[in-house]
N, CA, C and O atoms as CSV, one atom per row, in Angstrom:
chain,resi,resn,atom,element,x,y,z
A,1,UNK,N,N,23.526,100.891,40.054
A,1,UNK,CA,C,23.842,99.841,40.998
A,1,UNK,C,C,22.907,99.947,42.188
A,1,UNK,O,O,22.421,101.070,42.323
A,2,UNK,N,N,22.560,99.085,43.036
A,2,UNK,CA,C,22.373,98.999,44.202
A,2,UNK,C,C,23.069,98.820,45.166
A,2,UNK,O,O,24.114,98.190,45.328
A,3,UNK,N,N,22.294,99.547,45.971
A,3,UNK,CA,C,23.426,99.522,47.134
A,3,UNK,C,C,21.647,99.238,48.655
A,3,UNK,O,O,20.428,99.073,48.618
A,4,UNK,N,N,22.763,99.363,49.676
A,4,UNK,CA,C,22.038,99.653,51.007
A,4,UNK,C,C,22.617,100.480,52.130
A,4,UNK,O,O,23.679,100.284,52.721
A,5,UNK,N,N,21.595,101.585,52.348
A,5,UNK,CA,C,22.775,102.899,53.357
A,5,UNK,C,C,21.932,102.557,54.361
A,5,UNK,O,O,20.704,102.648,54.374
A,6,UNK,N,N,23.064,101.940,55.659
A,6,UNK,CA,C,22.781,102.221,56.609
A,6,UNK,C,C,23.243,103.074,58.002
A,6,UNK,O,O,24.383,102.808,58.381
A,7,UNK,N,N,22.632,103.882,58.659
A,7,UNK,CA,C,23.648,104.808,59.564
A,7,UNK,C,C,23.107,105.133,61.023
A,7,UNK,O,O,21.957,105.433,61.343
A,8,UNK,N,N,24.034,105.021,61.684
A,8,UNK,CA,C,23.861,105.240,63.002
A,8,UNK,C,C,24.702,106.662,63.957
A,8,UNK,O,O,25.841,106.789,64.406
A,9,UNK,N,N,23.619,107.451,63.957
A,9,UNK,CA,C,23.593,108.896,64.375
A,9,UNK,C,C,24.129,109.131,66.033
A,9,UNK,O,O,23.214,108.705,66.737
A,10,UNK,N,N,25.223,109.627,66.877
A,10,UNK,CA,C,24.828,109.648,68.219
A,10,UNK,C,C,24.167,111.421,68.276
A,10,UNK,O,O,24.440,112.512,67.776
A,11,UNK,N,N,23.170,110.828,69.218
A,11,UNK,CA,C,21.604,111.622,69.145
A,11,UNK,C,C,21.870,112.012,70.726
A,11,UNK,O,O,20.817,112.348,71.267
A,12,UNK,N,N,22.790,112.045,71.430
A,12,UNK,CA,C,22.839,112.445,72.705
A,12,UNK,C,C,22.813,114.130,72.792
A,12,UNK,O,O,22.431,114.693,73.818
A,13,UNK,N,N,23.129,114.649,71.954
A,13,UNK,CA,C,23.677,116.107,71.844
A,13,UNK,C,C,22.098,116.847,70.621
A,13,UNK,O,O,21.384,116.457,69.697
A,14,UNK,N,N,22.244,117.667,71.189
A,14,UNK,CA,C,20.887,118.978,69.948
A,14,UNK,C,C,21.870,118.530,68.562
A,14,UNK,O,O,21.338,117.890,67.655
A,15,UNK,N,N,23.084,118.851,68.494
A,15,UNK,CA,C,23.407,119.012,67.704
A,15,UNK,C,C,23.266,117.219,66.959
A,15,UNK,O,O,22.678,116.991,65.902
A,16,UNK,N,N,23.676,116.581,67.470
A,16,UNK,CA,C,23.426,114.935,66.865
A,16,UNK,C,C,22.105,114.723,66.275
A,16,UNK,O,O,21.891,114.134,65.216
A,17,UNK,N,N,21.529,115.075,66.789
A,17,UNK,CA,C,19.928,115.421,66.616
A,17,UNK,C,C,19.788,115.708,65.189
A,17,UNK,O,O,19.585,114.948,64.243
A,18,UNK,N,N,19.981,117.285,65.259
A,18,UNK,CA,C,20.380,117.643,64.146
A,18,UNK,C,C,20.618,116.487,62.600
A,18,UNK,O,O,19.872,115.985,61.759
A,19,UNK,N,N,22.336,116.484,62.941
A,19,UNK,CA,C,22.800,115.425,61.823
A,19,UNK,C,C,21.981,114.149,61.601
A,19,UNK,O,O,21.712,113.675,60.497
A,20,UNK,N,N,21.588,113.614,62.892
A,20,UNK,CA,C,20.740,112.589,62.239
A,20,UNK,C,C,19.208,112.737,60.915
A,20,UNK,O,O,18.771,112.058,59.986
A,21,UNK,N,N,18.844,114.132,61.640
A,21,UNK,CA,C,17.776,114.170,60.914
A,21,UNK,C,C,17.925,114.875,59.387
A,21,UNK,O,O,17.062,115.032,58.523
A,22,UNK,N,N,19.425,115.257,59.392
A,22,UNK,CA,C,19.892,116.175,57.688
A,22,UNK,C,C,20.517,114.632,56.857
A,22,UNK,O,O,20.281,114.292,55.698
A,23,UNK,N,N,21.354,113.905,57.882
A,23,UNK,CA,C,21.509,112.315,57.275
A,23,UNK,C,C,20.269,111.794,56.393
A,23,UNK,O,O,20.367,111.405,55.230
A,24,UNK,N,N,18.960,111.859,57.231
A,24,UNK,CA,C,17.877,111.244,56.991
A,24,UNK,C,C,17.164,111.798,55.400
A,24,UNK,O,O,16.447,111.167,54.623
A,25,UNK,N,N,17.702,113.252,55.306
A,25,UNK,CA,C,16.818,113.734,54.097
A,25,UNK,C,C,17.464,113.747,53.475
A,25,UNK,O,O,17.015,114.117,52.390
A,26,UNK,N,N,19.134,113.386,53.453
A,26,UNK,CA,C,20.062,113.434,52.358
A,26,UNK,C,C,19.803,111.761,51.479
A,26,UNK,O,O,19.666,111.716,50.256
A,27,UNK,N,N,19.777,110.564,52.323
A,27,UNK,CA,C,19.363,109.562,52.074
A,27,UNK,C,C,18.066,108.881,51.656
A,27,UNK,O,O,17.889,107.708,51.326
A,28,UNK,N,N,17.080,110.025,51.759
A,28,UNK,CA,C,15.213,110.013,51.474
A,28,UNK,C,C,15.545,110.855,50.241
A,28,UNK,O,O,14.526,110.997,49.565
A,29,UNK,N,N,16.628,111.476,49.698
A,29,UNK,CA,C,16.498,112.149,48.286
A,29,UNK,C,C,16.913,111.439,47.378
A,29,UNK,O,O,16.442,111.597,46.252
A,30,UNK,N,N,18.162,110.217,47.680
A,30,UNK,CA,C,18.206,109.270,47.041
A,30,UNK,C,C,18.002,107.769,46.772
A,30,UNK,O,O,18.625,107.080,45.965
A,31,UNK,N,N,16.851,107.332,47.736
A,31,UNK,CA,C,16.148,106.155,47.833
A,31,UNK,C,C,15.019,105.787,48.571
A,31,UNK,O,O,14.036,106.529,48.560
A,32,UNK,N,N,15.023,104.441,49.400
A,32,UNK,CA,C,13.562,104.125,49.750
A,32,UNK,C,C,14.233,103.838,51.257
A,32,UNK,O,O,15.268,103.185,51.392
A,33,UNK,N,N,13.628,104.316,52.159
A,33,UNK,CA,C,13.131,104.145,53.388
A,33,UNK,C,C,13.104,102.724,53.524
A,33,UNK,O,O,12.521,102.335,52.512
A,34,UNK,N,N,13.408,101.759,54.201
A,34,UNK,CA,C,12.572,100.504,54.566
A,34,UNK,C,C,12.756,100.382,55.818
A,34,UNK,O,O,11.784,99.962,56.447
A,35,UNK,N,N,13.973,100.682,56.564
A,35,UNK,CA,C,13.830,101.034,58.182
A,35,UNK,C,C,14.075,102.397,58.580
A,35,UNK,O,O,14.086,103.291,57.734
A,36,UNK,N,N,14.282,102.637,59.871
A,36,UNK,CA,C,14.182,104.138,60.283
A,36,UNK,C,C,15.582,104.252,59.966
A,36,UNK,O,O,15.783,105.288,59.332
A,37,UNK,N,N,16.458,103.687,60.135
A,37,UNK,CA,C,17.557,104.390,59.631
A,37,UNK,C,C,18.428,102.926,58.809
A,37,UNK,O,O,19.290,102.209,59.316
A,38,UNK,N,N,17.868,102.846,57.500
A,38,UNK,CA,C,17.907,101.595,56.456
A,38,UNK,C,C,17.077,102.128,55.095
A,38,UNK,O,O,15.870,102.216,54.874
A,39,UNK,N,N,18.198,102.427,54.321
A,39,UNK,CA,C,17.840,102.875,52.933
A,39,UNK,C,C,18.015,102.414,51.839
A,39,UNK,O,O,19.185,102.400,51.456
A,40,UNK,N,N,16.851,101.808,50.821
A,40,UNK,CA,C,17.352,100.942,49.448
A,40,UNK,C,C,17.697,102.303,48.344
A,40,UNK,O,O,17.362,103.488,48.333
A,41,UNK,N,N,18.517,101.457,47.481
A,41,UNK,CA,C,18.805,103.097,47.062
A,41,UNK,C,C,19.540,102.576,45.492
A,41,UNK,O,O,20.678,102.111,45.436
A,42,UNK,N,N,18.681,102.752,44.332
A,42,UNK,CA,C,19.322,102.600,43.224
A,42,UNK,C,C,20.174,103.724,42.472
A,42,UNK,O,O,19.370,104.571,42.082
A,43,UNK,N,N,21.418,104.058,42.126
A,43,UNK,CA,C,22.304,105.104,42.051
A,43,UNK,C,C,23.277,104.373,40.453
A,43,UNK,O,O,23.668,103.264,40.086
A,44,UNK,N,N,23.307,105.937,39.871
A,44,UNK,CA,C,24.308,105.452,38.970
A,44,UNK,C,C,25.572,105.892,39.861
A,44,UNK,O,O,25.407,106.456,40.943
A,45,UNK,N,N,26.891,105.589,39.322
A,45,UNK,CA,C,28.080,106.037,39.887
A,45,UNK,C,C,28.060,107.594,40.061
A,45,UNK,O,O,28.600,108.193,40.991
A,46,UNK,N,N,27.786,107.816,39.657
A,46,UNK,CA,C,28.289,110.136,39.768
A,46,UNK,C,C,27.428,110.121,40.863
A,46,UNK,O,O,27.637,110.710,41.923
A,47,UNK,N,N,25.774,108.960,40.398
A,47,UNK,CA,C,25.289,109.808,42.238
A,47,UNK,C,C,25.411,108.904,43.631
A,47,UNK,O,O,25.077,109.357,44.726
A,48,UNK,N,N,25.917,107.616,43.443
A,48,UNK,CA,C,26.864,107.446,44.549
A,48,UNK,C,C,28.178,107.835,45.132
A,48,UNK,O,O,28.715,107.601,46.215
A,49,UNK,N,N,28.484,108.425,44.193
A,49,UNK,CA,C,29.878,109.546,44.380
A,49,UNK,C,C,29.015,110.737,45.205
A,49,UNK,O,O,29.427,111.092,46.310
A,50,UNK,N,N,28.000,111.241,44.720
A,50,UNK,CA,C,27.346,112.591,45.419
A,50,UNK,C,C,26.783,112.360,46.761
A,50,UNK,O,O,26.534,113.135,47.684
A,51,UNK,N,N,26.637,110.972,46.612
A,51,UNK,CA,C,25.903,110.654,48.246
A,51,UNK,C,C,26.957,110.557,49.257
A,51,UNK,O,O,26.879,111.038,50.387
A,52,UNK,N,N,27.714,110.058,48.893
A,52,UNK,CA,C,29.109,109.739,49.911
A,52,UNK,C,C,29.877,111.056,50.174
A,52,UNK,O,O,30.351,111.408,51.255
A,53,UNK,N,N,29.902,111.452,49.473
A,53,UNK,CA,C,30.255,113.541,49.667
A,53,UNK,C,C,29.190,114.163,50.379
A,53,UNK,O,O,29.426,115.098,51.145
A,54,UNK,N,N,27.849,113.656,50.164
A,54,UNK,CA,C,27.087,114.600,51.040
A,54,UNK,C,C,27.150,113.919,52.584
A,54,UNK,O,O,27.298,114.654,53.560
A,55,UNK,N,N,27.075,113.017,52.672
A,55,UNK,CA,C,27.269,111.940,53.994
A,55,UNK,C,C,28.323,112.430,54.821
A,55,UNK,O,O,28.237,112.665,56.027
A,56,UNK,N,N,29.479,112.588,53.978
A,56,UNK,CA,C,30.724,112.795,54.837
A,56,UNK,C,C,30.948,114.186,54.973
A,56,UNK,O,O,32.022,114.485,55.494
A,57,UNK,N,N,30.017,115.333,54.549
A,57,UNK,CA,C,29.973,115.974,54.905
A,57,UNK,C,C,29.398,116.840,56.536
A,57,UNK,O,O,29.643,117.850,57.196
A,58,UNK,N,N,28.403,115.484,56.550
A,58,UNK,CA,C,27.726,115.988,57.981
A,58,UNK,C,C,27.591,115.212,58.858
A,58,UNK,O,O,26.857,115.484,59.807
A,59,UNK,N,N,28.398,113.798,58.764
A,59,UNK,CA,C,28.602,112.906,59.957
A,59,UNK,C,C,30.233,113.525,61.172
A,59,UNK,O,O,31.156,114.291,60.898
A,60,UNK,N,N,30.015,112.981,62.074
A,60,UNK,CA,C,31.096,113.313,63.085
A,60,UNK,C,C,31.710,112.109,63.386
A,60,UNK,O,O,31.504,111.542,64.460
A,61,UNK,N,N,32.688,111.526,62.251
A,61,UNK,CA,C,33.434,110.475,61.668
A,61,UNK,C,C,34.136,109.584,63.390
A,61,UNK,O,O,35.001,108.710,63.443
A,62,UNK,N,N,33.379,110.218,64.559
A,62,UNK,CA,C,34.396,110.426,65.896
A,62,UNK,C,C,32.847,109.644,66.268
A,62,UNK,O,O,32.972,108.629,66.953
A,63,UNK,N,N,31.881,109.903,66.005
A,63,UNK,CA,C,30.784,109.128,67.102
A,63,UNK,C,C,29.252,109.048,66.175
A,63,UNK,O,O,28.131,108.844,66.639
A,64,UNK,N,N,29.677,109.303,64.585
A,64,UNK,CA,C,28.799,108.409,64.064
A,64,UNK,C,C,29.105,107.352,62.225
A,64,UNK,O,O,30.076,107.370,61.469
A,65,UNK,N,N,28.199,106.830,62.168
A,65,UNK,CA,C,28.795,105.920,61.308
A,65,UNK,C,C,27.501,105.753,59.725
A,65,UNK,O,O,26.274,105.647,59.742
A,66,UNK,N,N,28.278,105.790,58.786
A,66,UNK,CA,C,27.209,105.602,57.835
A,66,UNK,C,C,27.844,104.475,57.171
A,66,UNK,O,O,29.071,104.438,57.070
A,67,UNK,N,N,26.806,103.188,56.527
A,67,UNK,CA,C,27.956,101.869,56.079
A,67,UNK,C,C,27.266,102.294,54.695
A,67,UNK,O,O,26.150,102.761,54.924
A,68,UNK,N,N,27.545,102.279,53.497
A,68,UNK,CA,C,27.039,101.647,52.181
A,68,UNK,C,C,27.123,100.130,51.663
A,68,UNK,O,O,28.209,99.662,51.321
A,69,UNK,N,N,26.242,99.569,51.629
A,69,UNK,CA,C,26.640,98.142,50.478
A,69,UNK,C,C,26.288,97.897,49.504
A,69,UNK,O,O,25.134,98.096,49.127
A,70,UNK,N,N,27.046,97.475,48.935
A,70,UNK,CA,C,26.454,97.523,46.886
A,70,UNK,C,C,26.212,95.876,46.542
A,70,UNK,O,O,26.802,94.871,46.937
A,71,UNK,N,N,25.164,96.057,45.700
A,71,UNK,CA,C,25.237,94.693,45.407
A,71,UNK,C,C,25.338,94.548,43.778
A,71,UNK,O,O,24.772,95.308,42.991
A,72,UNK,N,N,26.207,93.371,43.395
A,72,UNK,CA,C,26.412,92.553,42.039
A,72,UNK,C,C,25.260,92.674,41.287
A,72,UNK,O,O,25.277,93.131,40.144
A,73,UNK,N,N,23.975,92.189,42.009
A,73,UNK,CA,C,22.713,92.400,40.956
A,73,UNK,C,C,21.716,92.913,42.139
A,73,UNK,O,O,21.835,93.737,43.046
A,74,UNK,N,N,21.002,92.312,41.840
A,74,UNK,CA,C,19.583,93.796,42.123
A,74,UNK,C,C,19.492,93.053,43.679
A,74,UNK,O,O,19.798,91.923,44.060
A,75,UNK,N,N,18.784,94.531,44.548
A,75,UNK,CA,C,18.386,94.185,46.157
A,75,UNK,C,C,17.059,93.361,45.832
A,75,UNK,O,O,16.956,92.377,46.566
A,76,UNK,N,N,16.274,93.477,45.141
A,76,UNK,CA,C,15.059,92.240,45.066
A,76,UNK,C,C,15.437,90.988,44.949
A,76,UNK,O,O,14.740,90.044,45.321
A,77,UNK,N,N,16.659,90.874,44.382
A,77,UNK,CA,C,17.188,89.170,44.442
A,77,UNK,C,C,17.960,88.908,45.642
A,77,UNK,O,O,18.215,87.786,46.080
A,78,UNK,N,N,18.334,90.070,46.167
A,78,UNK,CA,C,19.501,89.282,47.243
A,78,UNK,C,C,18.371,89.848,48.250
A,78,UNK,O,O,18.963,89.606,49.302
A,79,UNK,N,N,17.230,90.397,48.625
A,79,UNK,CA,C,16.551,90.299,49.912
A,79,UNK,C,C,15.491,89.462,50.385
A,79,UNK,O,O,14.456,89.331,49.732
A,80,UNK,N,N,15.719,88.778,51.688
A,80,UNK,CA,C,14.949,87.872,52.010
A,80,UNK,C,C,13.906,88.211,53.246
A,80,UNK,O,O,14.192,88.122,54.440
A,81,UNK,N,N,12.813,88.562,52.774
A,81,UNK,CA,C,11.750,89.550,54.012
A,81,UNK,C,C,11.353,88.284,54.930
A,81,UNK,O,O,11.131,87.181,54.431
A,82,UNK,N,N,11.281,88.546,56.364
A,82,UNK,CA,C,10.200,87.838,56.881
A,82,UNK,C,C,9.518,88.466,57.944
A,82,UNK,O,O,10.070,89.206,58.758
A,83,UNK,N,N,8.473,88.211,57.942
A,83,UNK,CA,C,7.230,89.172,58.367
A,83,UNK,C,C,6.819,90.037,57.682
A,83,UNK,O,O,7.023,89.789,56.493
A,84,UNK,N,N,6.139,91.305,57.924
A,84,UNK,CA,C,5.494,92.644,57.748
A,84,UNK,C,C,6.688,93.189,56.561
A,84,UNK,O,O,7.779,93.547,57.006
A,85,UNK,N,N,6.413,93.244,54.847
A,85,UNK,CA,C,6.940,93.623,54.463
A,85,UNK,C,C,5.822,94.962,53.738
A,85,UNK,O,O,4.609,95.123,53.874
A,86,UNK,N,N,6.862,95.767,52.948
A,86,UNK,CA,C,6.496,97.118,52.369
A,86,UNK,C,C,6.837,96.764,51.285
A,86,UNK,O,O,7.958,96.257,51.253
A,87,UNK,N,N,6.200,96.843,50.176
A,87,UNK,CA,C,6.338,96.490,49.072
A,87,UNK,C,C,6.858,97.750,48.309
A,87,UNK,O,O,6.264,98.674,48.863
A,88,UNK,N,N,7.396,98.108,47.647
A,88,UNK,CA,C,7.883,99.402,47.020
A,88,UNK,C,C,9.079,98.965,45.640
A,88,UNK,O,O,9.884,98.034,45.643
A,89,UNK,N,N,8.864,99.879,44.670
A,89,UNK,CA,C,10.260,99.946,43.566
A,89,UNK,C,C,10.540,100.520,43.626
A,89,UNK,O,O,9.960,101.591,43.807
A,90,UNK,N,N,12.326,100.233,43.478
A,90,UNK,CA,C,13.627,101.218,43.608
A,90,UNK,C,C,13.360,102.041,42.193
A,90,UNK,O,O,13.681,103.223,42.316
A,91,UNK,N,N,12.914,101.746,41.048
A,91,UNK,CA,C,13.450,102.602,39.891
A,91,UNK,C,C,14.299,102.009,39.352
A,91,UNK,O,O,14.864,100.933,39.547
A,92,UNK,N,N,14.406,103.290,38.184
A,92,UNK,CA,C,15.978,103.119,37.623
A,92,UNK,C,C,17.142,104.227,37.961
A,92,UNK,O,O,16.815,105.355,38.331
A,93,UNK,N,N,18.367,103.887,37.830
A,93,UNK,CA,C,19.107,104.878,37.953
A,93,UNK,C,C,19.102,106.078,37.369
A,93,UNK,O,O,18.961,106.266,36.160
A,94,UNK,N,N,19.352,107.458,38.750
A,94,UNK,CA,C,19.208,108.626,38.317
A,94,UNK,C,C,20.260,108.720,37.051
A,94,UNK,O,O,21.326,108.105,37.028
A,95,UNK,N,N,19.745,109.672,35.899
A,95,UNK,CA,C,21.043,109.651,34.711
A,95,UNK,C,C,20.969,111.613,35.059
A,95,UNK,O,O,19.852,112.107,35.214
A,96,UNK,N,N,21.735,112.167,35.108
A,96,UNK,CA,C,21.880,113.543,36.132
A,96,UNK,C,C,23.000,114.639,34.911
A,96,UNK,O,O,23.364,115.764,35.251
């Protein structure tokens, strides 16, 4: 499936710091970058189950936020770029 992870870190604290930047490599292991904190991300179920366990493992559910959205069919059909795009493929789903 596809999905789109997006998350917003509070970075006021070393330690926020931190989580934002372990958020960042937990979400760069299972997809594509397209904003600084905006991830395309093709996943079978077991490893969107693994992402959401690793996520909620190191967010501070009190002052930061990670959203997932899945989509019906593919993010190349439901995204509409304008301006400066990055061209890149998601793949296929990890089979694990």
């Amino acid at each position: 499936m596809d999905l789109l992870v997006t998350y917003d870190i509070d970075t006021t604290t070393p330690a926020g710091v931190r989580r934002l930047l372990r958020v960042a490599q937990v979400c760069e292991s299972y997809g594509q970058r397209v904003q600084d904190s905006v991830f395309e991300c093709r996943l079978s179920p077991a490893a969107l189950q693994r992402l959401m366990v690793e996520l909620r493992s190191i967010i501070v559910v009190e002052t930061d936020s990670a959203n997932l959205y899945r989509f019906e069919g593919s993010l190349a059909a439901a995204r509409i770029s304008l301006g400066r795009r990055v061209e890149h493929e998601l793949g296929r789903p990890w089979i694990l």
